[in-house]
N, C-alpha and C positions, 0 to 999 in steps of 0.2 A: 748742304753737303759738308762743309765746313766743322757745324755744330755736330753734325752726327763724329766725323773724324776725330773732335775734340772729345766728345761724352765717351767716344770707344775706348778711349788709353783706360780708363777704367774697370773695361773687362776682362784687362791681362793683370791684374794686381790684387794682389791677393789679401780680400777687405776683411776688417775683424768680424764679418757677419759669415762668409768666407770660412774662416780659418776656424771659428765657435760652430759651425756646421760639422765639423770635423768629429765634434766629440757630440752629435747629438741634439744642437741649440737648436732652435726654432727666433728668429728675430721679426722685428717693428721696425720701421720707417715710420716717421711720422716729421711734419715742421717742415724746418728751411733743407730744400734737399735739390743741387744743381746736375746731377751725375742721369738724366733721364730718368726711367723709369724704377719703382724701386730694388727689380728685379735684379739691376747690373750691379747695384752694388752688392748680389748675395741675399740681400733678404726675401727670405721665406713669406714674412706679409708687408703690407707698408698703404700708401695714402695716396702716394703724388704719382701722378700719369708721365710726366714726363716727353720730353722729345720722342715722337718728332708730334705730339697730342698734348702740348703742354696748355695749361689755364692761366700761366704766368711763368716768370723765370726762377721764381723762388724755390718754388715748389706745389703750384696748383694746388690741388685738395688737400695737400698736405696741409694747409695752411691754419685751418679751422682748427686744429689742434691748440687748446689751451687759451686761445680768444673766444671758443665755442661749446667748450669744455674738454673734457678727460675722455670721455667716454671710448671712442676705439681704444687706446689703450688700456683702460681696467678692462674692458673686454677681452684682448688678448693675452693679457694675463691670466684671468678666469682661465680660459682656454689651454692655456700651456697647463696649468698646476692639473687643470680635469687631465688632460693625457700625460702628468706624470712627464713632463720633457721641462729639459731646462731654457732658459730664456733670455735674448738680450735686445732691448730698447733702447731705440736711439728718440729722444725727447727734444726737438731740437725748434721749438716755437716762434713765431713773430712775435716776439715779447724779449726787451720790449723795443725792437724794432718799429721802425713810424710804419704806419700814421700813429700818430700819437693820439687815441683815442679811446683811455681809460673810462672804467663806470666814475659817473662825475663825483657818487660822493668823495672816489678816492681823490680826484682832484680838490676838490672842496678842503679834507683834513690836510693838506700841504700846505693851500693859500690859508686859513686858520693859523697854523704852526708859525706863518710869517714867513715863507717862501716867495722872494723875490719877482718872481712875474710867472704868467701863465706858462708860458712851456717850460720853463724848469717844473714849478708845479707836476704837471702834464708829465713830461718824465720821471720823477719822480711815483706818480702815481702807475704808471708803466712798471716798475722796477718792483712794486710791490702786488701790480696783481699777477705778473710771472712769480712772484714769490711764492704768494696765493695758492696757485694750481701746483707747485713744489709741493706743498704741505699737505694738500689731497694727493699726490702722487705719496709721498710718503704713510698718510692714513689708509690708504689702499694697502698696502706692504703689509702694512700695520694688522690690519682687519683680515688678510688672509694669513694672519700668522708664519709670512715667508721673509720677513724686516732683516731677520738674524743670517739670511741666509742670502744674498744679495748684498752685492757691493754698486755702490753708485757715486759716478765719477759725474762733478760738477767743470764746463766749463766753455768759457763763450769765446765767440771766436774774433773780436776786436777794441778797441778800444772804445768809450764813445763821451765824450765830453759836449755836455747841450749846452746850444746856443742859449745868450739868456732871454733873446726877442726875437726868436726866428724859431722853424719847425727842427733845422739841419744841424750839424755838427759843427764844433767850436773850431779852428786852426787846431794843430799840432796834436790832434786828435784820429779820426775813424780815416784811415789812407796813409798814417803818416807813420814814419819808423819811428817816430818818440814815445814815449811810455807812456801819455795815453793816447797811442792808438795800437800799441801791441799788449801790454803788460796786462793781465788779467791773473785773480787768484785761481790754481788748480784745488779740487776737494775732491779728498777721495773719504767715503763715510761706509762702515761694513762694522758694526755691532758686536764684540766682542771675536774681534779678527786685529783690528787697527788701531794703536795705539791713538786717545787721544791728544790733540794740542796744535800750537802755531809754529809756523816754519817758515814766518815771515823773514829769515836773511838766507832762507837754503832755497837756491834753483831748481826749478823743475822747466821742466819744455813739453808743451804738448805730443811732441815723438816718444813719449812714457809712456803714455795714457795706452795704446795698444799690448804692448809687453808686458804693462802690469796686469791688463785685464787678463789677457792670455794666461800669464802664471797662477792668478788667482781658479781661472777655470781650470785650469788643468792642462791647457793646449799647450802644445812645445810649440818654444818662442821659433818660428823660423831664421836659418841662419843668415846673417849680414841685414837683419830689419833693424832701423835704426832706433834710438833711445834704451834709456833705464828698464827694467823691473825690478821696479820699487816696491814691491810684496816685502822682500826681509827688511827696508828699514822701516816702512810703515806697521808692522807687525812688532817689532823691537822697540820702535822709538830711536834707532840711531839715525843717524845725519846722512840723507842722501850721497849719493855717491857723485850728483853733474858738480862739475868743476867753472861750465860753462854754456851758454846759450847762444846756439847760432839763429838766426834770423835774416828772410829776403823780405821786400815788399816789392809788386808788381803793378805796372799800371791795371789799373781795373779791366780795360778793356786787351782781350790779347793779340798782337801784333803778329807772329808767326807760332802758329798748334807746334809745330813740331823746334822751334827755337826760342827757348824760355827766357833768355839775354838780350833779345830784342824786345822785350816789353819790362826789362831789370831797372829799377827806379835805386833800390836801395841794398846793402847788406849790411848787419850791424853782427858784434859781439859781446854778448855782456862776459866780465872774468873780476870776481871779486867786486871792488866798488864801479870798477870802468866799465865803461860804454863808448863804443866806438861807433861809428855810423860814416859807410861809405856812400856816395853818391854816382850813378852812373845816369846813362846817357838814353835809356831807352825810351821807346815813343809813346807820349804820353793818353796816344787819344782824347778823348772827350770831356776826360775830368783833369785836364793840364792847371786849371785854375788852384785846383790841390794841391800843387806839387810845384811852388814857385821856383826849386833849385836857385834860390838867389845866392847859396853858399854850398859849394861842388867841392871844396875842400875838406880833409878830412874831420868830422865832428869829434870830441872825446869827452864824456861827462864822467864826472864823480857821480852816482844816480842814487848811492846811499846820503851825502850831504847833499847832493840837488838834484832829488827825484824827477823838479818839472826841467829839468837840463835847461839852464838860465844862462850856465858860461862855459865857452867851449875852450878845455884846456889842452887843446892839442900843441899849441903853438909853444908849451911851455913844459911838455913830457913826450917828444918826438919820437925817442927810442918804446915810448910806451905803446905808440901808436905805429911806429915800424915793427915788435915785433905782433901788436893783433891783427894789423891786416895781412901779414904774412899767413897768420894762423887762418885770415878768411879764405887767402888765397888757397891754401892746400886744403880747405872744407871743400872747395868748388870751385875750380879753376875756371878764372873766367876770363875773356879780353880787357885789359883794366882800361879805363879812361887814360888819357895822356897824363894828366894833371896830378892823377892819385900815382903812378909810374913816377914822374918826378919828386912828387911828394916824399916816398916812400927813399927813394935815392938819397933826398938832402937827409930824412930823418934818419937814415941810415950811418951817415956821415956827422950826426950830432944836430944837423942845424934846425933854427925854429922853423 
């Protein structure tokens, strides 16, 4: 009952599979997919059964996708271009998500190259045969002559830093509000639409990714949906317009469906070189071993000179850190902890 109450909040929100219905699309499911069936979220076709018929939490049949091959989706491609409808895919694979369990020879050319031990290896070989099934996904395109007309937006949804002797994730990695376990590159690639090049110092936030698609199709952006349409700088070549990157992390497991602050582990903001990272108090459930909170006080990195946040300059830029948690505050008002309330008062007053 619970899980059903939880997967519904998704039927009143209006998905980009949703909103691209509007003008005509026809959409895929396929991969990692937690929302039930692929139905709720809008799409037209899709893979995974879903609650309350699930074959797993990931995404059941979805799963076979890109470990098993391409094949539904060059199929449903076929399909759209035979009736002439336009089309949106969501490709979203166990890759390269554990088990870590690549074709060996790809393993093989890592440990050769001199890769450290077998699960880096093994990751590594992960990492390239998702590549792999990219580049057939792309010669599909290719081979129905629709490459130029399709825009495809790259980008995954956490951090993940391997262990160098185990199958799991490294610390300060896949759970964690530090940069790797948030920070991933956005790609947006559309063939004489988008300027090429790197925009490794300009922000982007995954709250783009819908409004740009949206613009690109043709859909009007709905009002007060959050992020960029980034269509005119990607198309010009000028410099995005985010200023700034908010970000929450939540325990994995949820505490109260309908109260999101009781399972609030973290809120960060990036602005410029800073990085703030607040800490609160929510319950951690199952994976608490993740989430040591040995330092509940506010964090602040330089993340352009120390991307792996090495030293926390809070204690020595107070007013810098009074006035971004301000700026969190009024993103999402939330009950603060005691400690970040005080915090915020001495740096307010100047003090470390």
């Amino acid at each position: 009952q619970l899980r059903e109450q939880l997967i519904a909040k998704i039927d009143v929100q209006a998905t980009l599979p949703k909103l691209l219905a509007t003008k005509g699309y026809v959409s895929f499911q396929s991969g990692k997919w937690w929302e039930g069936s692929y139905r709720r979220g809008g799409f037209t076709q899709g893979m995974t059964r879903g609650f309350p018929e699930p074959g797993g939490r990931h995404g059941d049949d979805g799963l076979a996708i890109g470990r098993e091959g391409m094949k539904p989706i060059f199929n449903f491609i076929d399909d759209a271009i035979e009736d002439e409808k336009p089309f949106f895919v969501w490709y979203a694979p166990f890759l390269p998500h554990t088990p870590h369990n690549p074709p060996e020879e790809l393993v093989e050319k890592y440990k050769q190259k001199g890769v450290e031990s077998d699960s880096i290896a093994r990751y590594y070989a992960m990492i390239e045969w998702f590549d792999a099934t990219c580049g057939a996904l792309f010669d599909h395109l290719d081979q129905r002559q629709i490459r130029d007309n399709t825009l495809v937006v790259y980008i995954a949804d956490n951090g993940w830093i391997q262990q160098p002797n185990g199958s799991g994730f490294a610390p300060r990695s896949k759970q964690s509000p530090f940069e790797g376990g948030v920070r991933q590159p956005i790609v947006f690639s559309w063939p004489g639409h988008i300027q090429a090049g790197e925009r490794g110092e300009q922000l982007c936030s995954s709250v783009d990714i819908v409004p740009t698609v949206l613009s690109a199709a043709g859909v009007e952006v709905p009002e007060g949906l959050p992020g960029y349409n980034l269509m005119p700088c990607l198309t010009s070549g000028n410099a995005t317009p985010r200023a700034e990157v908010f970000g929450e992390g939540f325990a994995h497991d949820v505490t109260d469906i309908n109260n999101p602050q009781a399972s609030l582990l973290y809120r960060w903001l990036i602005v410029d070189r800073w990085k703030l990272i607040l800490t609160y108090d929510g319950e951690l459930g199952r994976y608490a071993q993740y989430h040591p909170r040995a330092d509940v006080r506010p964090q602040l990195y330089d993340v352009l000179n120390d991307p792996r946040e090495t030293k926390n300059l809070a204690a020595e830029h107070p007013k810098v850190v009074a006035a971004m948690a301000q700026q969190i505050h009024d993103w999402w008002p939330v009950t603060e902890r005691q400690v970040e309330t005080e915090y915020r008062a001495e740096a307010q007053k100047g003090k470390p």
